[in-house]
C-alpha positions as CSV (number, residue, x, y, z in Angstrom):
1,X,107.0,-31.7,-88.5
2,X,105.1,-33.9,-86.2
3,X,101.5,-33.5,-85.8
4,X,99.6,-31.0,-83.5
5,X,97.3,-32.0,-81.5
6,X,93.8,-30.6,-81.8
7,X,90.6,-30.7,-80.0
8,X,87.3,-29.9,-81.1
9,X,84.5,-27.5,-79.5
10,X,80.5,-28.0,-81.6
11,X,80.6,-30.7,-84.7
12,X,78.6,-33.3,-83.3
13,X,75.9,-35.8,-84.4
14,X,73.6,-34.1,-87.6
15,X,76.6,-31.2,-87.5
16,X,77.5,-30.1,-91.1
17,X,80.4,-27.9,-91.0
18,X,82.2,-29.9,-88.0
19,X,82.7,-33.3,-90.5
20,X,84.3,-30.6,-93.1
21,X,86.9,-29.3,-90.2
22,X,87.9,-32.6,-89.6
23,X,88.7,-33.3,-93.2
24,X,90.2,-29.9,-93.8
25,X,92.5,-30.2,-90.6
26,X,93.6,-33.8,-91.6
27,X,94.4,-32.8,-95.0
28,X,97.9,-32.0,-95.0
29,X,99.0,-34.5,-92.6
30,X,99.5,-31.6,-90.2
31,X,96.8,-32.3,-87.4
32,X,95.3,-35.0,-85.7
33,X,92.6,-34.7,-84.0
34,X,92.7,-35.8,-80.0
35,X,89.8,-34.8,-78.3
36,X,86.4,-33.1,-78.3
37,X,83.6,-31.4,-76.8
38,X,80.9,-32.2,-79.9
39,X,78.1,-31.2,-78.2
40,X,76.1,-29.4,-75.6
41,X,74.4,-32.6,-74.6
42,X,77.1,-34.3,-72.7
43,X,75.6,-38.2,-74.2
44,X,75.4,-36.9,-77.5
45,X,79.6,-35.5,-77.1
46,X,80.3,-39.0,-75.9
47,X,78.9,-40.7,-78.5
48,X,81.3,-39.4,-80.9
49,X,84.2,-41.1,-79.7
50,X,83.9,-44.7,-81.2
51,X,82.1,-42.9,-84.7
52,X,85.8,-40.5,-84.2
53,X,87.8,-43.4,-82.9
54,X,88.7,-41.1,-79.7
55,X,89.4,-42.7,-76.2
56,X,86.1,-42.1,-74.4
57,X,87.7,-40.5,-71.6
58,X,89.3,-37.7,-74.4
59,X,85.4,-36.9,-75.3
60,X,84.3,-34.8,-72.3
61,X,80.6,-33.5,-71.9
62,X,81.3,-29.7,-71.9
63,X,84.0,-27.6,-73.3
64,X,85.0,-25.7,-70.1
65,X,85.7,-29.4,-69.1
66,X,87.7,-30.2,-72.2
67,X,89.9,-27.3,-71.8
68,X,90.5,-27.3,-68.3
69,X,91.2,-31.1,-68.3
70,X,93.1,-30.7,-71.2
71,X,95.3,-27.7,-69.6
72,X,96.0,-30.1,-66.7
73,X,97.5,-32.9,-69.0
74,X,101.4,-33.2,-69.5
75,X,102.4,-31.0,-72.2
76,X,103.5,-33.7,-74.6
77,X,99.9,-35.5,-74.3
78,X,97.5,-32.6,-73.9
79,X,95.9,-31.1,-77.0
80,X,97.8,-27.7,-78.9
81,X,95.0,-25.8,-80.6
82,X,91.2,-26.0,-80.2
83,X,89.2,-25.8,-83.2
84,X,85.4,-24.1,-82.7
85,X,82.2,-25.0,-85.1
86,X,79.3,-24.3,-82.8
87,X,76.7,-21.7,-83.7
88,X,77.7,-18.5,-83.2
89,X,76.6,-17.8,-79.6
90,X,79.1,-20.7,-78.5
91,X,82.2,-18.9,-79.7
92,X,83.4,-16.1,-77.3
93,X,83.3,-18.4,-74.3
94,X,85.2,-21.2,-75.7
95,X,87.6,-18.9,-77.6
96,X,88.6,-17.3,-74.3
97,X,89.2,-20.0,-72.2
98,X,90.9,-21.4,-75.1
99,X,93.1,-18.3,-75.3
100,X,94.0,-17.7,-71.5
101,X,94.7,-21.6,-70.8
102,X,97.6,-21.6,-73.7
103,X,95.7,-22.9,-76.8
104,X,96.1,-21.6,-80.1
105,X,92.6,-21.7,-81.6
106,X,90.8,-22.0,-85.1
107,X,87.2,-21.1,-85.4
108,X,84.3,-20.5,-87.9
109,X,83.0,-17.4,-88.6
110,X,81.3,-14.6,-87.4
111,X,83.7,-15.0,-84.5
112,X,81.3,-13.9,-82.3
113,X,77.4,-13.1,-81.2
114,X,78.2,-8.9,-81.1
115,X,80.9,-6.5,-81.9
116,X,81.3,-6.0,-78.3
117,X,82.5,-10.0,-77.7
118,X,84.7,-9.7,-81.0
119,X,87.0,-6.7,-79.4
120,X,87.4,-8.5,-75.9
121,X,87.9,-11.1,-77.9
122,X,90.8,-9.1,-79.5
123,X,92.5,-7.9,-76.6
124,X,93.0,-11.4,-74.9
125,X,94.7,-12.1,-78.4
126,X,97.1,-9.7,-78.4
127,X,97.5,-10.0,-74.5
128,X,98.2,-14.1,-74.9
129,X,100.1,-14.0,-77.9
130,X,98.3,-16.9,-79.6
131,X,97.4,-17.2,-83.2
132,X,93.5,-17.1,-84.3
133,X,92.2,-18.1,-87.6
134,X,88.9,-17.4,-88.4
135,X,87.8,-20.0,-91.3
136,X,86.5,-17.5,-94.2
137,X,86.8,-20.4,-96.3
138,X,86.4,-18.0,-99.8
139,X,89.7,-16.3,-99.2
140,X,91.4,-19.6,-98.9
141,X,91.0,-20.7,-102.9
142,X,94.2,-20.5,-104.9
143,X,92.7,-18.2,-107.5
144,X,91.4,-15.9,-105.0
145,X,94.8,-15.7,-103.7
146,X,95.9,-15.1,-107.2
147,X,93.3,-12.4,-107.8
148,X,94.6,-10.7,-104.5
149,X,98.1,-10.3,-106.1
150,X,97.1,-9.1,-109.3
151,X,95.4,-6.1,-107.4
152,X,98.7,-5.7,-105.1
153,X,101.2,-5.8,-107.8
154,X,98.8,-2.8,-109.6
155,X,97.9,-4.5,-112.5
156,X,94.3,-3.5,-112.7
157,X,95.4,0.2,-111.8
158,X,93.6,2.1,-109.0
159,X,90.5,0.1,-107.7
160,X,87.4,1.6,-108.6
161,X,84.4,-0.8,-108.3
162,X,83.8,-3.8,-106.6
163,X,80.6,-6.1,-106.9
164,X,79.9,-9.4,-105.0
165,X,76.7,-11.5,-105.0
166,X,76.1,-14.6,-103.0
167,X,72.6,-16.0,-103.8
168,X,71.2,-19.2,-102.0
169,X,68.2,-20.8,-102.0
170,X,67.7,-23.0,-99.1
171,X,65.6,-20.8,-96.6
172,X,63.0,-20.0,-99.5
173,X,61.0,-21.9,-97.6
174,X,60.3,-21.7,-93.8
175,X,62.4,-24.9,-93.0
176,X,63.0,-24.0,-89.3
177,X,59.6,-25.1,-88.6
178,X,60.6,-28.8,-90.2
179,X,62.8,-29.8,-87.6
180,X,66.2,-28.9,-90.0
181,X,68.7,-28.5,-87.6
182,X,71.0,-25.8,-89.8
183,X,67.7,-23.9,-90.4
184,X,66.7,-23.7,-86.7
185,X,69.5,-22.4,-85.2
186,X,70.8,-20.0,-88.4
187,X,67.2,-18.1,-88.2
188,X,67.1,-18.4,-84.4
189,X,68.5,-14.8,-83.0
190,X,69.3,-16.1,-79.3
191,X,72.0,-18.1,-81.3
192,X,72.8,-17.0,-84.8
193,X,72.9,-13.2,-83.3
194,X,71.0,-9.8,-85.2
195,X,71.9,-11.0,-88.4
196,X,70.6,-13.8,-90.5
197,X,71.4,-13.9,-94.3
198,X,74.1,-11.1,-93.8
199,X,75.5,-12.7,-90.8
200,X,75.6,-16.3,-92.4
201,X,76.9,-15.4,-95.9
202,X,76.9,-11.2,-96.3
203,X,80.1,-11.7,-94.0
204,X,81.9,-14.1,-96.4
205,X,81.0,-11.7,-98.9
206,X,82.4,-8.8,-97.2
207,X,85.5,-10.2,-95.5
208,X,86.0,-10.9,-99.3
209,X,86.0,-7.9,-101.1
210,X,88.5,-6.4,-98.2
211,X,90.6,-9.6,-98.6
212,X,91.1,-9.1,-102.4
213,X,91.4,-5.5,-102.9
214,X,93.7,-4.6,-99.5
215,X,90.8,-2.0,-99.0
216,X,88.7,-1.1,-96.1
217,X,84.8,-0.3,-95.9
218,X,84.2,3.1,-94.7
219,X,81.0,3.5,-95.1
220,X,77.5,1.9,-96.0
221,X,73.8,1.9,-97.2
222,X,71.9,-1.2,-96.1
223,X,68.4,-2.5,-97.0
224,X,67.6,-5.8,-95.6
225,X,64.5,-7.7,-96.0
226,X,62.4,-11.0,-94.6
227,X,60.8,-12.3,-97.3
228,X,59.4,-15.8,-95.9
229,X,56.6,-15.2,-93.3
230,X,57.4,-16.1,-89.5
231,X,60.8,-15.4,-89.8
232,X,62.8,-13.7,-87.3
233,X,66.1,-12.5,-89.0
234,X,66.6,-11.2,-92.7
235,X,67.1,-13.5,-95.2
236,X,67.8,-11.1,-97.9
237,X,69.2,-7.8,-98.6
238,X,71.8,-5.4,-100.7
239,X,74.6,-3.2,-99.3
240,X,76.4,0.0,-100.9
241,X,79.5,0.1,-99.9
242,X,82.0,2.9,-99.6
243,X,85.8,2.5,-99.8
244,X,88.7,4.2,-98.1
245,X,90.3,4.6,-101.5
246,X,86.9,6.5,-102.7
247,X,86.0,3.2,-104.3
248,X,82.7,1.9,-104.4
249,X,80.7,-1.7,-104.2
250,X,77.7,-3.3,-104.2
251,X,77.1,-6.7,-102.1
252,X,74.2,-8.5,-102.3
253,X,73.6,-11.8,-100.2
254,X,70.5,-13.6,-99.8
255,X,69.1,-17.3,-98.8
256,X,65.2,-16.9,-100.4
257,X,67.1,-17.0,-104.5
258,X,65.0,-20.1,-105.6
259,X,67.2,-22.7,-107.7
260,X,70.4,-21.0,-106.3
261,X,73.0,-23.3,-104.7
262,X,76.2,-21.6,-103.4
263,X,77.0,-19.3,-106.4
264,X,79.7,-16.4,-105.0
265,X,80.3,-14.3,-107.4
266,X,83.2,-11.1,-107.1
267,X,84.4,-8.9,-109.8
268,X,86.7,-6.0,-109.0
269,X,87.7,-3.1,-111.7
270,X,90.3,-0.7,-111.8
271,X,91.2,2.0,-114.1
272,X,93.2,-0.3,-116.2
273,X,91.0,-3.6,-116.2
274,X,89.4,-6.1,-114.2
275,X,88.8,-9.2,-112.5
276,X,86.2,-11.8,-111.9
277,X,85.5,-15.1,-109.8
278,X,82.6,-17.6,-109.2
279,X,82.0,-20.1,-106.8
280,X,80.7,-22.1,-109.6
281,X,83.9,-22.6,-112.2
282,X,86.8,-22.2,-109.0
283,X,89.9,-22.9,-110.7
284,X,89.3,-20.2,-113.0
285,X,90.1,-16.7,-112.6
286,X,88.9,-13.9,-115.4
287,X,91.0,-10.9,-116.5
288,X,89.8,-8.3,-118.3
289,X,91.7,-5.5,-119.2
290,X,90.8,-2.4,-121.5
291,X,93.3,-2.4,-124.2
292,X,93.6,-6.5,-124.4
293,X,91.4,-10.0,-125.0
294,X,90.1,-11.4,-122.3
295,X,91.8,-13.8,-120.4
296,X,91.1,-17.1,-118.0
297,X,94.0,-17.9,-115.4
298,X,94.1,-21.4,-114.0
299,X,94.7,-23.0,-110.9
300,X,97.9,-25.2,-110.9
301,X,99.5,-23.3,-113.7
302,X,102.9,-22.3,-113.1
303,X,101.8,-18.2,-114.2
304,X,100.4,-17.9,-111.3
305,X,101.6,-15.8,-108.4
306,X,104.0,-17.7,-105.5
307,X,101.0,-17.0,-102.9
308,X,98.3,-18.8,-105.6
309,X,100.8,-21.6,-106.0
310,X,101.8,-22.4,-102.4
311,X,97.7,-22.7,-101.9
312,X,97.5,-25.5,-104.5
313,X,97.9,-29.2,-104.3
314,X,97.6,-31.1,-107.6
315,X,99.0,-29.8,-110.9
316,X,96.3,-28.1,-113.3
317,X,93.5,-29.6,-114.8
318,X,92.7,-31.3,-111.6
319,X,90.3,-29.5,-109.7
320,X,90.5,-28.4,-105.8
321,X,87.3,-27.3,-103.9
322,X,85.8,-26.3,-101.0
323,X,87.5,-29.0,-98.7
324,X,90.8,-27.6,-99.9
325,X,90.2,-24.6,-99.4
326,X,89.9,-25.1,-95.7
327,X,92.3,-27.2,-95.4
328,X,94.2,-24.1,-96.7
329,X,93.6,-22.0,-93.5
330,X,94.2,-25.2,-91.1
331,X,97.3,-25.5,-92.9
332,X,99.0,-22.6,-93.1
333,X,97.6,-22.0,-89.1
334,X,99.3,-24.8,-88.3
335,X,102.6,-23.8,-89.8
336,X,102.3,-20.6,-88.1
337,X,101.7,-22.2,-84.7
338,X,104.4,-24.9,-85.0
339,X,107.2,-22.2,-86.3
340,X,106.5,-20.6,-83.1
341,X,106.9,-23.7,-81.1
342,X,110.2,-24.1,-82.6
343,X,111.1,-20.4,-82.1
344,X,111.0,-19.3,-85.6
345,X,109.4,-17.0,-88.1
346,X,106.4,-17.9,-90.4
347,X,106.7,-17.0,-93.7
348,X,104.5,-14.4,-95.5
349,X,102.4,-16.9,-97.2
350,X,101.6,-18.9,-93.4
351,X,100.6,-16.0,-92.2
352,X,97.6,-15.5,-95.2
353,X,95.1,-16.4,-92.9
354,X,91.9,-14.4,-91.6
355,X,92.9,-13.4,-88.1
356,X,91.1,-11.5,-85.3
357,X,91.5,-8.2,-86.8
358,X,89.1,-9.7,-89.8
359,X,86.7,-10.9,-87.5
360,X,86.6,-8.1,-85.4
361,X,85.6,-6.1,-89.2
362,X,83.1,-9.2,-89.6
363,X,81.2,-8.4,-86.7
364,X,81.0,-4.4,-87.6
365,X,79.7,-5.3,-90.8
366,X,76.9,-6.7,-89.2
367,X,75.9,-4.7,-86.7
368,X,76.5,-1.3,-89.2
369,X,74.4,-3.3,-91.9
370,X,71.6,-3.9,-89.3
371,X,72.1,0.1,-88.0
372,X,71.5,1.6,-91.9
373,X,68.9,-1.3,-92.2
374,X,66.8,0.4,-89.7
375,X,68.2,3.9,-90.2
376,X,66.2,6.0,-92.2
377,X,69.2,7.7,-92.9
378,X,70.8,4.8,-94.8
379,X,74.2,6.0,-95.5
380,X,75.8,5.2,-92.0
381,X,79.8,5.6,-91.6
382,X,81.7,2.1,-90.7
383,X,82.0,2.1,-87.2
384,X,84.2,-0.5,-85.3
């Protein structure tokens, strides 16, 4: 297949996560990228196209320009799907537009600033017929894939207990007063939105724990706390979690874990064993079940499930990470998006993507957790 064209909304100059979309989308071979709107200052956009090797006139100063100017290009020149890495307040306009003027698009997550933005964002989905990947990047490792099909093909019996932990330690300190430019806006509630720590990472914890179990949150008990002094948003806190199966889970996420890197931690138990993956050691996937020894799945092995398997690159012993695991979602997006262009069907595995649907979930979370958080109540039914 040729390549799609792709253009880029956020991911300028001192951006993190925009360098790692353009790595992920490039992956593959699938998508080059052909335009961009990489900033809200229009001469800091335009300076990304010699760093990007873009034609200045494809760097535009504002992404209502990009897309509108993009829209008006001949179809075989203008740019297919829009990718979005701005902070969180930036998402629902761009998506939109993106939507209604005939672009797929591909965006980070939460997908937007409130639950209300996420289900308008919803209906112009279904209404334009476009594909939307949210980039959950978690869901996209092959051993999480694998650990999803060992729950769906009943090997760990009825679920029963879920537990996932994501401790940082980054904000344990009150680095948006430093100048850091991730800090500032991710503890800055006129961008990052009501939630801090369980916006930023509670959501990847969440949207987890639904992707690997096929189960849905019903209910929830939130406490959320600010540790560091000054600061606006929480940047801890702990969640009981209620199942529809009559399951139940404990999440914990929180930035102020001094010493912590990026250690995401999920175990899952049935009645007949369970499961466990970290952040820290990938590739490997833990099984425990009741009556046997334990035992450690690997990436790349030939064991593994067809879903686990069409997520991997390199044969086992070689290790695939974080990049690859975005590259993941931009890949199978993009074979989505080009099956339809050709008029045919995706296959099951394409389609293993976080959609709309999971970001509309995403955005419940929060504002639910922030609801019990203040509740003195607690226990607060799932509302979306």
């Amino acid at each position: 297949m040729r390549k799609l064209r792709m253009g880029m909304i956020g991911g300028g100059p001192g951006a993190f996560i925009g360098a790692v979309h353009r790595s992920a989308a490039a992956l593959d071979g699938l998508i080059v990228l052909v335009c961009g709107a990489f900033s809200s200052d229009p001469e800091k956009s335009k300076s990304m196209a010699g760093e990007l090797d873009l034609p200045p006139e494809r760097v535009y100063g504002s992404w209502e320009e990009m897309i509108r100017k993009e829209a008006a290009m001949p179809e075989e020149e203008r740019m297919e799907i829009v990718s979005i890495v701005t902070p969180n307040h930036l998402h629902f306009g761009p998506a939109k537009m993106a939507l209604e003027s005939g672009f797929d698009v591909i965006m980070d997550k939460p997908m937007t600033f409130t639950l209300d933005e996420a289900k308008e964002l919803k209906k112009v989905v279904e209404k334009t017929g476009r594909y939307l990947c949210l980039t959950h990047t978690y869901s996209g490792y092959p051993m999480i894939k694998e650990a999803k099909e060992q729950v769906r093909s009943g090997a760990l019996g009825t679920i029963r207990k879920i537990f996932v932990t994501y401790p940082q330690g980054w904000l344990s300190q009150y680095l948006e007063a430093t100048g850091y430019k991730q800090a500032e806006w991710r503890t800055d509630p006129s961008r990052s939105g009501a939630a801090g720590a369980m916006g930023d990472i509670g959501t990847h914890a969440f949207n987890l724990t639904e992707y690997v179990t096929g189960l849905q949150v019903t209910a929830l008990c939130a406490q959320l706390n600010i540790v560091v002094e000054g600061r606006k948003l929480d940047d801890d806190g702990a969640v009981l979690l209620q199942y529809n199966n009559g399951a139940t889970g404990v999440l914990m996420a929180s930035q102020i874990m001094a010493g912590e890197e990026n250690n995401l931690t999920i175990k899952v138990y049935g009645e007949k064993g369970g499961l466990e993956w970290s952040h820290a050691d990938a590739n490997s996937l833990l099984v425990k079940m009741l009556d046997a020894p334990y035992q450690t799945l690997r990436a790349g092995n030939g064991y593994l499930s067809e879903l686990a398997r069409h997520n991997t690159r390199t044969p086992w012993g070689h290790p695939e990470g974080f990049f690859e695991a975005f590259a993941n979602h931009y890949r199978n997006f993009a074979l989505c998006v080009e099956a339809r262009k050709n008029g045919g069907q995706p296959k099951a595995e394409w389609l293993d993507f976080p959609t709309v649907d999971d970001g509309v979930r995403g955005m419940a979370f929060i504002e639910n957790v922030i609801a019990s958080g203040k509740s003195e109540k607690k226990w607060t039914a799932f509302e979306v």
